[in-house]
DONUVEX-354875 format. One line per 10 residues: number of its first residue (from 0); their letters; for each residue x, y, z of N, C-alpha, C, O, CB. Coordinates in Angstrom, 1 decimal. Glycine has a CB too. Layout:
NUM	A	X Y Z X Y Z X Y Z X Y Z X Y Z; ...
END
This chain:
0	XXXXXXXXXX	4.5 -5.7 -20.3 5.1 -7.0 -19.9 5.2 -7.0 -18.3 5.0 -8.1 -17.8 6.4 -7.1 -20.5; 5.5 -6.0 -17.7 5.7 -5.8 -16.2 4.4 -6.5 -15.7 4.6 -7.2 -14.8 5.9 -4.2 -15.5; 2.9 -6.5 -16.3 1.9 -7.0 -15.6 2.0 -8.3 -15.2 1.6 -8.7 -14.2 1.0 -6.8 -16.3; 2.7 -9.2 -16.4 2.7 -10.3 -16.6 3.4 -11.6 -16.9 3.2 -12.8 -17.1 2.2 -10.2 -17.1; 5.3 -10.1 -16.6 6.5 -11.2 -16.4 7.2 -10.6 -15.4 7.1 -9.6 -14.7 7.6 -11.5 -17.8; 8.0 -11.4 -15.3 8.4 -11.5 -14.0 9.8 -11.7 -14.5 10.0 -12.5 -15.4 7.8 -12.6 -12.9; 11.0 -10.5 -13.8 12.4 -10.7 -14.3 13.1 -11.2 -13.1 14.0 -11.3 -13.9 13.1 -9.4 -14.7; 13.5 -11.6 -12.1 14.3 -11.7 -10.9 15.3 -10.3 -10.9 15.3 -9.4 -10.2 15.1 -13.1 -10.9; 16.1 -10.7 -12.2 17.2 -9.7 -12.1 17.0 -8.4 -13.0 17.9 -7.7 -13.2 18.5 -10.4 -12.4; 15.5 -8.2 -13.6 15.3 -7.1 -14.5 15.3 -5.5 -13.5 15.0 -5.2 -12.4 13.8 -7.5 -15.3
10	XXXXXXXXXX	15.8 -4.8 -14.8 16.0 -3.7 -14.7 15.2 -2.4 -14.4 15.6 -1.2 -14.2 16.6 -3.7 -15.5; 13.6 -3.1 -14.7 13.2 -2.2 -13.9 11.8 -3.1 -13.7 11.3 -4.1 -14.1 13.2 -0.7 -14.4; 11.5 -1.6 -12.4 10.5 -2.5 -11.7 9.2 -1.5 -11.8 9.2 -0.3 -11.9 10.9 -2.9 -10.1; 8.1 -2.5 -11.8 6.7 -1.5 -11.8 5.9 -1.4 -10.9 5.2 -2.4 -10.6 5.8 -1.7 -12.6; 5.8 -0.5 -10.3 4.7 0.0 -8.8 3.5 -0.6 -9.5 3.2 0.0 -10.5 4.3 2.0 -8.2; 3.0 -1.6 -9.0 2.0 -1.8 -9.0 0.4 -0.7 -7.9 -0.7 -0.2 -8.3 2.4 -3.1 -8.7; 1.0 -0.7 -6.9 -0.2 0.3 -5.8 1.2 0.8 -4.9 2.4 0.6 -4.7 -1.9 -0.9 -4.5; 0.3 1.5 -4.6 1.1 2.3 -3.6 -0.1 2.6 -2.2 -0.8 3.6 -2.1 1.6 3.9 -4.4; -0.1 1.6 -1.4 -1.5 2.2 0.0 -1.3 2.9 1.0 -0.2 2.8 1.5 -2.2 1.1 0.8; -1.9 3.4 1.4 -1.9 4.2 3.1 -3.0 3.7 3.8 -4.0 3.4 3.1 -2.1 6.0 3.1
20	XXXXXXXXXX	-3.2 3.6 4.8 -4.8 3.3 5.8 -5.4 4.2 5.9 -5.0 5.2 6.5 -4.7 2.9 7.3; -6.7 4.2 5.4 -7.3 5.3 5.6 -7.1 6.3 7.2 -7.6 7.4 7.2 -8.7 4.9 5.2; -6.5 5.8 8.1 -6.6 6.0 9.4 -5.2 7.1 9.6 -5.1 7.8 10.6 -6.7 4.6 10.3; -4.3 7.1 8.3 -2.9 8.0 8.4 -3.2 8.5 6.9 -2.2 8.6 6.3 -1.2 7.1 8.7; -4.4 8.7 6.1 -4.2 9.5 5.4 -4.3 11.0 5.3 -5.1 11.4 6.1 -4.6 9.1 5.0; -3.7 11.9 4.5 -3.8 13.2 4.6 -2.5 13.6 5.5 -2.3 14.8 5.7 -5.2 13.5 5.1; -1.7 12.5 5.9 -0.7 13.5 7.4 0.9 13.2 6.3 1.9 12.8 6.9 -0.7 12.1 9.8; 0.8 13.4 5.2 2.3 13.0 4.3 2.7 11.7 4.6 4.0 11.7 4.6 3.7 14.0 4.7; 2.3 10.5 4.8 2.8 9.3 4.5 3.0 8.5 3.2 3.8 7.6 3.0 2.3 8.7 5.1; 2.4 8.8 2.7 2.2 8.9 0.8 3.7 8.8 0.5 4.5 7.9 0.2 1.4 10.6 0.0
30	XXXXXXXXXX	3.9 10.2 0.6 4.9 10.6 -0.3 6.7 10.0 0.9 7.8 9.8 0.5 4.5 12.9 -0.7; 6.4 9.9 1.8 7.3 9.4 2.6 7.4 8.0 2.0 8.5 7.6 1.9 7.0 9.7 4.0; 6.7 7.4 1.8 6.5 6.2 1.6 7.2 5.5 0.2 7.8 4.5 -0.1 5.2 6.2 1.7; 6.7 6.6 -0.3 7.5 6.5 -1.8 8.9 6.7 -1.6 9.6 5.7 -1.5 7.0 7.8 -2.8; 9.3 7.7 -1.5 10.8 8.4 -1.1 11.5 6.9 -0.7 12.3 6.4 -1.5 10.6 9.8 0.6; 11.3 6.5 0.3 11.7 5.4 1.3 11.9 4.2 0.0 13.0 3.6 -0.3 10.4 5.1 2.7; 10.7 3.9 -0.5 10.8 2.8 -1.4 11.9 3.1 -2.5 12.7 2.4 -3.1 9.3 2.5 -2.0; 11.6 4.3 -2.7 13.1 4.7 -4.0 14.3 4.6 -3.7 15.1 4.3 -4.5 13.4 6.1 -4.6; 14.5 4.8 -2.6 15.9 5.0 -1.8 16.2 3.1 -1.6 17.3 2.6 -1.9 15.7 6.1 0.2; 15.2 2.3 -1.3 15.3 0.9 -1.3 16.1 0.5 -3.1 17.2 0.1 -3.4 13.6 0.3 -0.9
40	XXXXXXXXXX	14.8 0.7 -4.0 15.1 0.9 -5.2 17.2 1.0 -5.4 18.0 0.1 -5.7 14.1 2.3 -5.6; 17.5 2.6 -5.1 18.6 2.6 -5.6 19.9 2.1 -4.4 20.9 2.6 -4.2 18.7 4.1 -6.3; 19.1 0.9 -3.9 20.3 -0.3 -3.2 20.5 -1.4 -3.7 21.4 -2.1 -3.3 20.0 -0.8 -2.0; 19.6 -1.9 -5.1 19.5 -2.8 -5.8 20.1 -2.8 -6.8 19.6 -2.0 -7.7 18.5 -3.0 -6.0; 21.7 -3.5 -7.3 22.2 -3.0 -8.0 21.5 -3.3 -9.8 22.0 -2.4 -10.5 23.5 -3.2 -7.7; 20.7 -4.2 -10.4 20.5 -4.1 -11.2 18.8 -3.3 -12.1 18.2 -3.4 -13.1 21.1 -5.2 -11.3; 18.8 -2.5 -10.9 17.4 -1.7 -10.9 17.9 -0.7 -11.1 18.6 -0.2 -10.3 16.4 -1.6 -9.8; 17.4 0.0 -12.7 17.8 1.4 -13.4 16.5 2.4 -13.1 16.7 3.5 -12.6 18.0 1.1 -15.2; 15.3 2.0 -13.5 14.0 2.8 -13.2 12.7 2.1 -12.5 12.6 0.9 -12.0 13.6 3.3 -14.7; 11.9 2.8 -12.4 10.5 2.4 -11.8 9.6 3.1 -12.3 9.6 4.3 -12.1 10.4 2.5 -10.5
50	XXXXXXXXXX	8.6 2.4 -13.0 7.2 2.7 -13.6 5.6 2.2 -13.2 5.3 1.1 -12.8 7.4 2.4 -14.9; 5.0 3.0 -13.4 3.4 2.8 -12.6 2.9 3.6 -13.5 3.3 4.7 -14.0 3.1 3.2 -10.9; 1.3 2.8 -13.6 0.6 3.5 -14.7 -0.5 4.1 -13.3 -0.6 3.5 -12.2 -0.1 2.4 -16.3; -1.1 5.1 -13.6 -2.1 6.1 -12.9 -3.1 6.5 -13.5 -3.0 6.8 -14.7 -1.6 7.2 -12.4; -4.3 6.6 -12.6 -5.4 7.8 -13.0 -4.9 9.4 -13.3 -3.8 9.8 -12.9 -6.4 7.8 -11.6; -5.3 9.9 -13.7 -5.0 11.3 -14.3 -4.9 11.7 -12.9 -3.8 11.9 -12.5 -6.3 12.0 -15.4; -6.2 12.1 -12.0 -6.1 12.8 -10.8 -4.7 12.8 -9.9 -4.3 13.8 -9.3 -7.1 12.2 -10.0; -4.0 11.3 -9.9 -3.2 11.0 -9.0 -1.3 11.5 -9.7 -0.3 11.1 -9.1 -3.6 9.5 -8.6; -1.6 12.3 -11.0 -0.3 12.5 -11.9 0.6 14.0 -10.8 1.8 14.0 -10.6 -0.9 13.1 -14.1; 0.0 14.6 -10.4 0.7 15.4 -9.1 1.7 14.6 -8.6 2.9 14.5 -8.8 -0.3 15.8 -7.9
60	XXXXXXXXXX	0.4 13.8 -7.3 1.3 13.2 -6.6 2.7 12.5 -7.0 3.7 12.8 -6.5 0.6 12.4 -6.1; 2.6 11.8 -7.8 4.0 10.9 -8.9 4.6 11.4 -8.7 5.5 11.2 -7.9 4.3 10.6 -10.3; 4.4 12.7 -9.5 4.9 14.0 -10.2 5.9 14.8 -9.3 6.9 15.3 -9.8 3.8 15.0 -10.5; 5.6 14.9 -8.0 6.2 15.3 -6.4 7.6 14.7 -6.3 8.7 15.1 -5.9 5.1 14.5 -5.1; 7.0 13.3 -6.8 7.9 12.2 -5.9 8.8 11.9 -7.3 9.5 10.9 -7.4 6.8 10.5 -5.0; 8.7 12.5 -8.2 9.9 12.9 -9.4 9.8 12.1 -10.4 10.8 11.8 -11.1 11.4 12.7 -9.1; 8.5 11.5 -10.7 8.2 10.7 -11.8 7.9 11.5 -13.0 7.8 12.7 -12.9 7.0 9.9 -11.5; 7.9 11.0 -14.2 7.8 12.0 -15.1 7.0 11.3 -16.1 7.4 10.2 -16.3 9.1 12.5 -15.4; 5.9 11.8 -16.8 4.9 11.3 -17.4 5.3 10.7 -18.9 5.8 11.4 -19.7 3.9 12.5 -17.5; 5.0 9.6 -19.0 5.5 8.5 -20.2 4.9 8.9 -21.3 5.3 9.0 -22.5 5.1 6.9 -20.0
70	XXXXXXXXXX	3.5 9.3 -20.6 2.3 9.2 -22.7 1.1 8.0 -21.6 1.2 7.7 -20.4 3.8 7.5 -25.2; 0.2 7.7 -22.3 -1.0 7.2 -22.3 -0.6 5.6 -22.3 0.3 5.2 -23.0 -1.9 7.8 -23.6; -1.5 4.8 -21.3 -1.1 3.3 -21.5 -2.6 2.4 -21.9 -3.8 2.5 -21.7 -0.4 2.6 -19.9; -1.9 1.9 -22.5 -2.8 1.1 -23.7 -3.5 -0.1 -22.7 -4.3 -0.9 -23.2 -1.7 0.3 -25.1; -3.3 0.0 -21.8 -4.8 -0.5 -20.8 -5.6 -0.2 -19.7 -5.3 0.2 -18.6 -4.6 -1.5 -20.3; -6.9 -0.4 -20.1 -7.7 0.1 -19.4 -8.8 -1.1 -19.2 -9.1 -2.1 -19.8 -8.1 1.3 -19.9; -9.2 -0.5 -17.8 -10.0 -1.3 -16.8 -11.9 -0.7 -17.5 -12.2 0.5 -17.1 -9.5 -0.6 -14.7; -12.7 -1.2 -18.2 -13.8 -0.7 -17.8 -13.5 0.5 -18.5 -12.7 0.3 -19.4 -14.0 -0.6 -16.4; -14.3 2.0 -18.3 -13.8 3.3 -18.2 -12.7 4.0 -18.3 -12.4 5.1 -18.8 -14.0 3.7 -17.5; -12.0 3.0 -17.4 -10.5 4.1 -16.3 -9.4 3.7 -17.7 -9.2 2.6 -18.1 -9.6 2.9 -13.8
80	XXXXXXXXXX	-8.8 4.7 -18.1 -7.5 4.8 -18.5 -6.5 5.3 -17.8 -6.9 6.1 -16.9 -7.3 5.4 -19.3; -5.5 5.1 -17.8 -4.4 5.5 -17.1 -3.3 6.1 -17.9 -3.4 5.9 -19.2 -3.9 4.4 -16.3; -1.9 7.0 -17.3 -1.0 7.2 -17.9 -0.2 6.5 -17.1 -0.2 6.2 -15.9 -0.7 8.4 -18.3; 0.6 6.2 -18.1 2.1 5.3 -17.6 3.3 6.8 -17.0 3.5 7.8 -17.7 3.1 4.1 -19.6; 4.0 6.4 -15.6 4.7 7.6 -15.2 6.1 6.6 -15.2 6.0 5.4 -15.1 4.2 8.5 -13.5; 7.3 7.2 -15.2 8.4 6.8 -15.1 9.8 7.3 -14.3 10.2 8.5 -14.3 8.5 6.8 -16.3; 10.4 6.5 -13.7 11.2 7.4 -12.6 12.6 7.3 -13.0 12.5 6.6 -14.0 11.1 6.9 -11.1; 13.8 7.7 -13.0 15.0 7.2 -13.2 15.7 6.9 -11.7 15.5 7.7 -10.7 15.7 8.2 -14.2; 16.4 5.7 -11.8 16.6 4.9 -10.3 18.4 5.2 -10.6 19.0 4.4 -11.4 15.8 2.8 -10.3; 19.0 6.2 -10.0 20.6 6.2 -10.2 21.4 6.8 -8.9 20.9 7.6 -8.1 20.9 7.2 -11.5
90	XXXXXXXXXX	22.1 6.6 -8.9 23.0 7.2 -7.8 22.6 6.4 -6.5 22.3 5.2 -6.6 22.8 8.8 -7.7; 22.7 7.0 -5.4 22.4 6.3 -4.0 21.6 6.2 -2.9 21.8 7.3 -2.4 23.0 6.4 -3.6; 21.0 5.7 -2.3 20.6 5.8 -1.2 20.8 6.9 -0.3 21.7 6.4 0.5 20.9 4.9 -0.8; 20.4 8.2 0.2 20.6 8.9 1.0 19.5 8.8 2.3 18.2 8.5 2.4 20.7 10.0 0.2; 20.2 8.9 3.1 19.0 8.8 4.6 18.5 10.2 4.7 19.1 11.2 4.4 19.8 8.4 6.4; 17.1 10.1 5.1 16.1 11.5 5.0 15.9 11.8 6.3 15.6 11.0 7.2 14.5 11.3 4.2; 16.2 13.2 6.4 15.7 13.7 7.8 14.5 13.2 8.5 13.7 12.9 7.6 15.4 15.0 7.6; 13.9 13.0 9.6 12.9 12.4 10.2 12.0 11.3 9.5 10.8 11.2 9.6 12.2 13.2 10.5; 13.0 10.5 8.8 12.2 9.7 7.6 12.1 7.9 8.9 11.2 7.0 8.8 13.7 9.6 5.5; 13.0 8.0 9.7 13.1 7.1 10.6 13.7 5.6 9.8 13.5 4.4 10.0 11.5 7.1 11.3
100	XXXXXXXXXX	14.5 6.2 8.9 14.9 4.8 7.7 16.2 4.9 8.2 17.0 5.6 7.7 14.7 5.0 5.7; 16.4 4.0 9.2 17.5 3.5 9.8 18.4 2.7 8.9 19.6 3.1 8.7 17.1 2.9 10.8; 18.1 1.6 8.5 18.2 0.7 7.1 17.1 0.0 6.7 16.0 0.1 7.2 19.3 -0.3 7.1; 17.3 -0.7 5.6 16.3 -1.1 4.9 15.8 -2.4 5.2 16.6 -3.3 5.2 16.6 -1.0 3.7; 14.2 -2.7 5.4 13.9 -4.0 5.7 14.2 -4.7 4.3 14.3 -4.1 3.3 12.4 -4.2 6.4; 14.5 -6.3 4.5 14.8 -7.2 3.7 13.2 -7.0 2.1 13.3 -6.9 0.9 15.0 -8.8 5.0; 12.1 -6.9 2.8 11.3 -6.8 2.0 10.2 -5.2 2.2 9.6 -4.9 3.2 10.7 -8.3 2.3; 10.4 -4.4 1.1 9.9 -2.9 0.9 8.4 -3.0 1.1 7.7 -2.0 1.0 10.4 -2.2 -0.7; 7.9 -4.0 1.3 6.6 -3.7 1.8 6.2 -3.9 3.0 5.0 -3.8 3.3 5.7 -4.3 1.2; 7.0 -4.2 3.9 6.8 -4.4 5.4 7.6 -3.1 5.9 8.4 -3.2 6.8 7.5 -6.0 6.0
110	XXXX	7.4 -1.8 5.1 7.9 -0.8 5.8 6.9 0.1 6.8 5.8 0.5 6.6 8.4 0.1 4.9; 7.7 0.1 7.9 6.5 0.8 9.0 6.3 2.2 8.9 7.2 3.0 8.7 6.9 0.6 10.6; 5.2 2.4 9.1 4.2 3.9 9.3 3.9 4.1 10.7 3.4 3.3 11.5 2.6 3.8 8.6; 4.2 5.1 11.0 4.1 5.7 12.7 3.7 7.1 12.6 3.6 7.8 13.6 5.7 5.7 13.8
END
């Protein structure tokens, strides 16, 4: 349903992509990036979890950033299957050492990379 409804006030939300520029990849912005967006996540009070389905290769990375593997999702592109990963969204917002997350922009995709 996350593909194709839309809650305003639902309880959870689904990562659709997660990007880096190829020009800052490889230097940990990834996973900073994530971090930052979860910490946004648990400022929202009626957001419990966050789920994203993935290529097999990329189940580490998730995995890092404390997702935890659902099972197999019942859509696929072409070839590509994916697994559905799942996060639990509780407690609070903590500020991260050199994370430069002063507070949170109004919208989590206009977060800056430096």
């Amino acid at each position: 349903d996350a593909l194709t409804i839309h809650k305003p006030r639902g309880s959870t939300v689904h990562i659709h992509v997660l990007a880096v520029h190829r020009t800052f990849r490889q230097q940990g912005k990834g996973p900073i990036l994530m971090w930052r967006y979860l910490q946004y996540l648990r400022c929202q009070p009626n957001v419990r979890r966050a789920v994203l389905m993935c290529e097999d290769f990329l189940i580490p990375f998730y995995s890092k950033s404390g997702f935890k593997v659902l099972g197999r999702c019942a859509i696929t592109v072409g070839n590509l299957t994916f697994t559905e990963m799942g996060y639990p969204i509780s407690g609070h917002a903590y500020m991260r050492r050199n994370s430069e997350a002063i507070r949170f922009p109004q919208h989590p995709l206009t977060l800056p990379v430096t």
